[in-house]
C-alpha positions in Angstrom: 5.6 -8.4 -2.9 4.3 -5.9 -0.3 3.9 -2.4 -0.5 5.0 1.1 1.4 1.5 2.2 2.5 1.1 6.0 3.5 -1.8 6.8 5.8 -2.3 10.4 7.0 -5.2 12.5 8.4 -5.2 16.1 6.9 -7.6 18.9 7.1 -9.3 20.8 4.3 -7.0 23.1 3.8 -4.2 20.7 3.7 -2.2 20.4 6.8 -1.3 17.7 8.9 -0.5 19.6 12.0 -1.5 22.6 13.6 1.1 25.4 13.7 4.0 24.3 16.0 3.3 20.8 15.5 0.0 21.2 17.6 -1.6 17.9 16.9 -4.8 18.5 19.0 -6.7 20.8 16.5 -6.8 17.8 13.9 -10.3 16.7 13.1 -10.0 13.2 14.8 -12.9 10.6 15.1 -13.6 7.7 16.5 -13.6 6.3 13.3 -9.9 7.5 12.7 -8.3 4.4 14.9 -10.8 2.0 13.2 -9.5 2.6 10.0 -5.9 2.6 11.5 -6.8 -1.0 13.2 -7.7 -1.8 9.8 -4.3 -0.9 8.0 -2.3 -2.4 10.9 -4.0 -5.7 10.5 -2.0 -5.8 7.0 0.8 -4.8 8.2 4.3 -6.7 8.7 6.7 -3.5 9.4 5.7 0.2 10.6 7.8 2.5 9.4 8.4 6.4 11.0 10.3 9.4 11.7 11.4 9.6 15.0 8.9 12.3 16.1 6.0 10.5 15.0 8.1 7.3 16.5 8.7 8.5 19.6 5.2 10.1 20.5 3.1 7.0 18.6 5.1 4.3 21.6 4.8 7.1 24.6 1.0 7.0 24.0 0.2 3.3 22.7 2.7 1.7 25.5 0.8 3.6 28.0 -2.3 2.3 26.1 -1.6 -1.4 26.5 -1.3 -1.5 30.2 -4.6 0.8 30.4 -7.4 -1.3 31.7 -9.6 1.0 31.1 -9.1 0.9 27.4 -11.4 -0.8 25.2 -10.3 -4.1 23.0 -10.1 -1.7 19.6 -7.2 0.2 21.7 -5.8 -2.8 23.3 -5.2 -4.1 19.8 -3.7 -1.4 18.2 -1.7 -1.3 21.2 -0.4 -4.5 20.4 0.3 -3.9 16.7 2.1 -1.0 17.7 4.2 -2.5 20.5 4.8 -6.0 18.7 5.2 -5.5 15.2 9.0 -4.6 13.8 9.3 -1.1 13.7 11.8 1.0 11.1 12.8 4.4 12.3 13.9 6.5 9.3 16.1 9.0 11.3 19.7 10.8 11.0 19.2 12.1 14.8 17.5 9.4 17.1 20.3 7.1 18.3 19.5 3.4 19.8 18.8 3.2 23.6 19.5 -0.3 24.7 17.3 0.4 28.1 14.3 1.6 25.8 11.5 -0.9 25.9 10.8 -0.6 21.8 14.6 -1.7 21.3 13.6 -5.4 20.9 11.8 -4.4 17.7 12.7 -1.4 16.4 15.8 -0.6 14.1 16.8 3.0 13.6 18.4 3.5 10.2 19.7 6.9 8.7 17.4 8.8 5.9 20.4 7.5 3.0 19.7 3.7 3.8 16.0 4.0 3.7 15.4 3.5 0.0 17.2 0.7 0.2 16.0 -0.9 3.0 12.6 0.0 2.1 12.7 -2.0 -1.5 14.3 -4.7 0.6 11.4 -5.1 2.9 8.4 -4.5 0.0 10.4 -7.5 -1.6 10.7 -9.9 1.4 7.2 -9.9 1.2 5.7 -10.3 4.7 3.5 -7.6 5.2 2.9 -4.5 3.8 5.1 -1.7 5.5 2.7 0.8 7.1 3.9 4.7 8.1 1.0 7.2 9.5 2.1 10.9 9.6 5.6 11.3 9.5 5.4 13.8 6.3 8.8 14.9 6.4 9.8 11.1 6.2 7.2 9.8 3.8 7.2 13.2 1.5 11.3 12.3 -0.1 10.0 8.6 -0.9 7.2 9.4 -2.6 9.4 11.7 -4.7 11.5 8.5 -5.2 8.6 6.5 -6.3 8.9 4.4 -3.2 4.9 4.5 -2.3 3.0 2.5 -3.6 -0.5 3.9 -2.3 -1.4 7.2 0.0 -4.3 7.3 2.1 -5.4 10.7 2.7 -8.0 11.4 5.2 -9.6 15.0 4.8 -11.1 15.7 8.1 -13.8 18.3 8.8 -11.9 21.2 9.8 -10.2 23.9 8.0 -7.0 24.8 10.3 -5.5 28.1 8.4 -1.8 27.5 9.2 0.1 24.4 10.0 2.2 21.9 8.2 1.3 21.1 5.0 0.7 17.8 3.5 3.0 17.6 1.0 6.1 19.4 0.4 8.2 18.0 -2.4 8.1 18.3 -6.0 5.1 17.4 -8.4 4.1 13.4 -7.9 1.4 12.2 -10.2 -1.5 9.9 -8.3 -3.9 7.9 -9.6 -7.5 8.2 -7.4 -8.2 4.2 -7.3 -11.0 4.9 -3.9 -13.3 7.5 -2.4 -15.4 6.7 0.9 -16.5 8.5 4.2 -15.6 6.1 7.1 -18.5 5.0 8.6 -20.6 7.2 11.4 -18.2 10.1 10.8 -17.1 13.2 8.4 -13.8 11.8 7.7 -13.5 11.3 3.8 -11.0 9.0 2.5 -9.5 9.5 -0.6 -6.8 6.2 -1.4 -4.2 6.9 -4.3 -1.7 4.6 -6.0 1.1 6.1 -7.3 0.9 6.9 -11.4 3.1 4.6 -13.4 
């Protein structure tokens, strides 16, 4: 059986985004897109929101045809641009011209529980979702995720969007590291039984 596997990177304080959605104040590293190579080597479906879907293929599309990109980027490019893709969305529509159309499925926020128990029980691959905390934050709630990744980066931002809006989920703290040659602390939960 695979798993629903929730990676996000979050400042002290708690927020995932600077205010407006203002995603260049996070406290990124170089060691961020190891760890991300590392959860996308596991991975047989991505899973998103269609703002985190949209912006993740402009800038890892542009990525893979980048020659000037080293081999970590290449390959996450690849990951991203290869593996199946579900976008968990009651807005984005299907554009047949769209060159992530041959692996991605659009589905409305109702069908996603159901299609997310479908894929964990298919078995081939853990599903993998980065950011996307208005899609992630309702499964959780549902008991959907299996574990959350949380990255606390060294910043403290103030005002943003928070983490975690939904009602009280228990966690159970299973990991705590610092990725290596950075200040990025990662804290891994399963969800409580």
């Amino acid at each position: 059986m695979s798993r629903l596997v929730v990676s996000v990177l979050t400042s002290l304080d708690g927020y995932f985004q600077g205010p407006d959605g203002d995603l260049s104040v996070m406290p990124f590293e170089d060691a961020f897109n190891t760890h991300n190579l590392e959860l996308l080597s596991t991975a047989g479906t991505l899973a998103y929101g269609s703002t985190w879907f949209a912006e993740n293929w402009d800038f890892w599309s542009a990525v893979a045809v980048d020659a000037s990109a080293n081999k970590r980027e290449h390959d996450i490019a690849h990951f991203v641009t290869t593996l199946p893709k579900l976008v968990i969305s009651d807005s984005m529509a299907a554009d047949p011209d769209a060159a992530w159309t041959q692996t991605t499925r659009i589905i409305p926020r109702t069908a996603a529980p159901a299609e997310l128990t479908r894929l964990k029980e298919q078995g081939d691959g853990d599903v993998v979702m980065f950011g996307s905390a208005t899609t992630w934050n309702p499964l959780l709630e549902l008991g959907l995720v299996d574990e959350l990744i949380v990255l606390v980066g060294a910043a403290l931002l103030g005002a943003g969007n928070k983490l975690y809006a939904g009602s009280r989920a228990g966690l159970r703290l299973v990991d705590v590291s610092i990725l290596p040659e950075s200040e990025i602390v990662k804290l891994r939960y399963f969800t409580a039984d």
